[in-house]
KOLDODREN-495802 format. One record per residue (C-alpha): residue number from 1; x, z, y; residue in one letter. Coordinates in steps of 0.05 Angstrom, whole numbers, plus 5000, padded with zeros to 4 digits. Each point is the difference from the previous one (the first is absolute). Example, Ala and Ser with C-alpha at 12.3 -4.5 7.8 and 13.67 -1.06 7.14 Angstrom:
2
<node><k>1</k><X>5246</X><Z>5156</Z><Y>4910</Y><r>a</r></node>
<node><k>2</k><X>5027</X><Z>4987</Z><Y>5069</Y><r>s</r></node>
***
This chain:
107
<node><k>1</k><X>5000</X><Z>5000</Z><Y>5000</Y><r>x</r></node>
<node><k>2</k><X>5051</X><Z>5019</Z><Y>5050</Y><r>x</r></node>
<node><k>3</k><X>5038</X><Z>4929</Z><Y>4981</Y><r>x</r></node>
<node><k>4</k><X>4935</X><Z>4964</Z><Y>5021</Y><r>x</r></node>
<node><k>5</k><X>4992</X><Z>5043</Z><Y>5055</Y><r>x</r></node>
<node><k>6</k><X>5076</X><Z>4972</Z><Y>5032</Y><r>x</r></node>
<node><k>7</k><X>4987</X><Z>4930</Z><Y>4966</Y><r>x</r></node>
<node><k>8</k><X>4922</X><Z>4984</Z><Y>5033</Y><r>x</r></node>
<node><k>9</k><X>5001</X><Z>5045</Z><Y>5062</Y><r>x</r></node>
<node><k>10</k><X>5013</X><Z>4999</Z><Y>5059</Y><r>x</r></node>
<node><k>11</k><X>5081</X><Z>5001</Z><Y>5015</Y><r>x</r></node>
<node><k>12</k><X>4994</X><Z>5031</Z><Y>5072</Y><r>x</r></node>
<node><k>13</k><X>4940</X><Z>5053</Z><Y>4973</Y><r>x</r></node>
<node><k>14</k><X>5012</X><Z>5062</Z><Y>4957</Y><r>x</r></node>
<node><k>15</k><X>4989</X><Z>5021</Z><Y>4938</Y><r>x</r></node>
<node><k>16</k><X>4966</X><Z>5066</Z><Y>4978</Y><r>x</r></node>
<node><k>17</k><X>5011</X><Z>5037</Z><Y>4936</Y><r>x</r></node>
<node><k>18</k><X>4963</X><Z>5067</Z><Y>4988</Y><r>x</r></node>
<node><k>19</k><X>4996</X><Z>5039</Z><Y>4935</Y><r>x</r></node>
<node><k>20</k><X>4953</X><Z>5063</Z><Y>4992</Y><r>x</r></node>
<node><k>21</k><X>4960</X><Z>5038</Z><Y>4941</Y><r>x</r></node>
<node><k>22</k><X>4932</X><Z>5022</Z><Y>5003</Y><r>x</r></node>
<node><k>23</k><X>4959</X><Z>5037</Z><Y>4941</Y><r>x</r></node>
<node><k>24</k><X>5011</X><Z>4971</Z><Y>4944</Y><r>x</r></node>
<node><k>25</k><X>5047</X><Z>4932</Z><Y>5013</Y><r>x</r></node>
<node><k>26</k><X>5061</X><Z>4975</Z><Y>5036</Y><r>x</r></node>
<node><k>27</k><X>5002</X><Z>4938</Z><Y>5055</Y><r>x</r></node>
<node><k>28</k><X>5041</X><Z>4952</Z><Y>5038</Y><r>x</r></node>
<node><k>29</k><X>4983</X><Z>4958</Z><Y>5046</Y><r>x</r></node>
<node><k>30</k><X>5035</X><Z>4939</Z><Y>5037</Y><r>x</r></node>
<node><k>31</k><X>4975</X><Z>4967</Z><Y>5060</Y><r>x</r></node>
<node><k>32</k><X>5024</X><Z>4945</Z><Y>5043</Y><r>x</r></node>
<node><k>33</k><X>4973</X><Z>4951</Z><Y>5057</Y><r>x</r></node>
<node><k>34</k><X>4977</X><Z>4942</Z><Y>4971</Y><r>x</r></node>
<node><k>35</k><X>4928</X><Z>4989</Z><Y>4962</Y><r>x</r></node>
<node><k>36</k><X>4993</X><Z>4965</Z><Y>4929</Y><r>x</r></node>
<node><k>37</k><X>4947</X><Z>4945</Z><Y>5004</Y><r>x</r></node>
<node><k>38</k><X>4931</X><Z>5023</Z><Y>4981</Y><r>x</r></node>
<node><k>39</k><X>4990</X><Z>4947</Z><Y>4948</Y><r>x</r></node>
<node><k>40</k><X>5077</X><Z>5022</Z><Y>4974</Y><r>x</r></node>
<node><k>41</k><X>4983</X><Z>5072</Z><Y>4980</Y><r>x</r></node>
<node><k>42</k><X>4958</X><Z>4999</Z><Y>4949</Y><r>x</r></node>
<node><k>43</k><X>5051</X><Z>4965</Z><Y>4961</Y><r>x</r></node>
<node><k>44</k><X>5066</X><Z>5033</Z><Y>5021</Y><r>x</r></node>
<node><k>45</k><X>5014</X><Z>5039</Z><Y>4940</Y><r>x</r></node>
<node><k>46</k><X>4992</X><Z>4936</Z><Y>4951</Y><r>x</r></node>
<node><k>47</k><X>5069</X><Z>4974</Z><Y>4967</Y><r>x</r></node>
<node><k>48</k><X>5033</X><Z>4938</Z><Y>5052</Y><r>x</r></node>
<node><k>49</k><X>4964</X><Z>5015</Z><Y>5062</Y><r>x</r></node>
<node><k>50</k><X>5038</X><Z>4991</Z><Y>5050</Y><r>x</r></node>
<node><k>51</k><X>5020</X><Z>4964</Z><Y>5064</Y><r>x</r></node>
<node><k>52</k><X>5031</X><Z>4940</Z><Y>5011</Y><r>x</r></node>
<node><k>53</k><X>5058</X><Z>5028</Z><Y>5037</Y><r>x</r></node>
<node><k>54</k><X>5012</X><Z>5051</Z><Y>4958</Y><r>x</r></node>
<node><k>55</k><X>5063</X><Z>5006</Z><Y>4951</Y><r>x</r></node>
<node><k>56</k><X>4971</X><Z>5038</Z><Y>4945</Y><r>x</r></node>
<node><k>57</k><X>4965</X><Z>4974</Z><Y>4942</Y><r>x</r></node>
<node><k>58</k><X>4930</X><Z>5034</Z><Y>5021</Y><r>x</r></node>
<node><k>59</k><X>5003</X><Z>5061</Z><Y>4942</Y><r>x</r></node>
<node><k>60</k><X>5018</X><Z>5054</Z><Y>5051</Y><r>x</r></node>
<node><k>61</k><X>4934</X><Z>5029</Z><Y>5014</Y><r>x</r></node>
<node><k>62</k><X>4974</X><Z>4983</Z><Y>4925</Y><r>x</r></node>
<node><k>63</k><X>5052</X><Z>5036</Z><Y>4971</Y><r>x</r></node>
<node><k>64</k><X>4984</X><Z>5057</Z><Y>5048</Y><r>x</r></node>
<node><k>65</k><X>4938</X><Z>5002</Z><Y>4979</Y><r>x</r></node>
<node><k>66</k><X>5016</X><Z>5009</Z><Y>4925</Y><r>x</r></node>
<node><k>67</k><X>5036</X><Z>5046</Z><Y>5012</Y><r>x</r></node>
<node><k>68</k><X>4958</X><Z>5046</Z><Y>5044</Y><r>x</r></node>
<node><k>69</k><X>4944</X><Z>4989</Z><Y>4959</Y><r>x</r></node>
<node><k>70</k><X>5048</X><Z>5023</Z><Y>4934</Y><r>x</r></node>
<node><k>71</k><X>5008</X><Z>5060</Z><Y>5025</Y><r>x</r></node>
<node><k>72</k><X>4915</X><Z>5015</Z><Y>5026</Y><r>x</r></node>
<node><k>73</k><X>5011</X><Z>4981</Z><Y>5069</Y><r>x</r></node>
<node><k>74</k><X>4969</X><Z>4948</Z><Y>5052</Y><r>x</r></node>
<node><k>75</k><X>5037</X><Z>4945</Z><Y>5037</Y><r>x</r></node>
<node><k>76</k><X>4962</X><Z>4972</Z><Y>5067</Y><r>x</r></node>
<node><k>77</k><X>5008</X><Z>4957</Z><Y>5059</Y><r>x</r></node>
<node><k>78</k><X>4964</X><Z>5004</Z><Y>5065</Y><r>x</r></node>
<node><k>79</k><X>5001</X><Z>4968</Z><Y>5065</Y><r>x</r></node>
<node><k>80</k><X>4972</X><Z>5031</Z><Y>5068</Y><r>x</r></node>
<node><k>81</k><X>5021</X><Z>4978</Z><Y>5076</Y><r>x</r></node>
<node><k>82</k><X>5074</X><Z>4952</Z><Y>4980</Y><r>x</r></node>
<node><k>83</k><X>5014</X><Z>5053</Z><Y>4949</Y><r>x</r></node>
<node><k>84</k><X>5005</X><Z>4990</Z><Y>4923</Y><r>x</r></node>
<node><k>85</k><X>5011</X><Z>5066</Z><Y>4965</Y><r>x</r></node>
<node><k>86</k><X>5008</X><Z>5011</Z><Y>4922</Y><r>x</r></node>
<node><k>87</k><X>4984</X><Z>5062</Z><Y>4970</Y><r>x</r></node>
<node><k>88</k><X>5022</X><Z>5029</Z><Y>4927</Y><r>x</r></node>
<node><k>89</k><X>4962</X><Z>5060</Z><Y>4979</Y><r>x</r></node>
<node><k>90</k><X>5041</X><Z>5032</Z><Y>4932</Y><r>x</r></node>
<node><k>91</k><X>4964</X><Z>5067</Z><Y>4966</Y><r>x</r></node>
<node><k>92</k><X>5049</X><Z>5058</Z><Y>5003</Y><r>x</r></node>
<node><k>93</k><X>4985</X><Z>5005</Z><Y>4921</Y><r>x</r></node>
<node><k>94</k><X>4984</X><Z>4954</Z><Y>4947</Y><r>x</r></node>
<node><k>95</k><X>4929</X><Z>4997</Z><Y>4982</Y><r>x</r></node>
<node><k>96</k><X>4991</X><Z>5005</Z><Y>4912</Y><r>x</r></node>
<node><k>97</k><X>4999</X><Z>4924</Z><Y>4996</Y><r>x</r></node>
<node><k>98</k><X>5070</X><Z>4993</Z><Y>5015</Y><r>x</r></node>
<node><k>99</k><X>5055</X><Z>5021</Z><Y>4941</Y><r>x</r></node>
<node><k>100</k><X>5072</X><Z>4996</Z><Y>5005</Y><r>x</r></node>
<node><k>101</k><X>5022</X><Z>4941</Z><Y>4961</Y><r>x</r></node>
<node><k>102</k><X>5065</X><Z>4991</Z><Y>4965</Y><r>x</r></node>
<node><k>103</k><X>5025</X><Z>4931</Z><Y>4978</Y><r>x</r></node>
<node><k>104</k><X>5058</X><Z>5027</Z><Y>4958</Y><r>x</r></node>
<node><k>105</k><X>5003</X><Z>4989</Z><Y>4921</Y><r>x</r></node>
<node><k>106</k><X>4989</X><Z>5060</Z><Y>4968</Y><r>x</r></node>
<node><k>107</k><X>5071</X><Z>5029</Z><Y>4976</Y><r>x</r></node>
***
């Protein structure tokens, strides 16, 4: 997120990044001037997406995802007044679903 933040926004604006807990889960949060295209959003997350002028391949924000969503959290984008800001919400503890997994051979 912060990558895409330097990559898309704007070069003379700055970029925000808070962190925080509240009850029960963990957040971070980046936001810089700029907005993502309306019709662009809903789609953001999806393997490839990306920009013309970008350098990246477009899995960025899909991996993200996965991997947010791996460990019971939320990924989101939203844009208000020039401003895109993503937000990653992470519980402090894993909910029963999720087991440790171990890809070793058994000795």
């Amino acid at each position: 997120m912060l990558f895409n933040a330097v990559e898309h926004g704007d070069p003379e604006a700055p970029i925000t990044v808070r962190t925080g807990c509240c009850n029960d889960e963990v957040w971070a949060a980046v936001t810089n001037r700029g907005a993502i295209p309306a019709e662009e959003r809903p789609k953001i997350f999806e393997p490839f997406r990306r920009r013309t002028t970008s350098k990246g391949l477009g899995l960025g924000l899909y991996i993200a995802r996965a991997l947010v969503e791996a460990h019971g959290g939320t990924i989101a984008v939203e844009c208000e007044n020039d401003e895109t800001m993503f937000l990653i919400k992470l519980p402090l503890q894993a909910g029963d679903e999720m087991q440790p997994h171990d890809d070793r051979p058994p000795a």
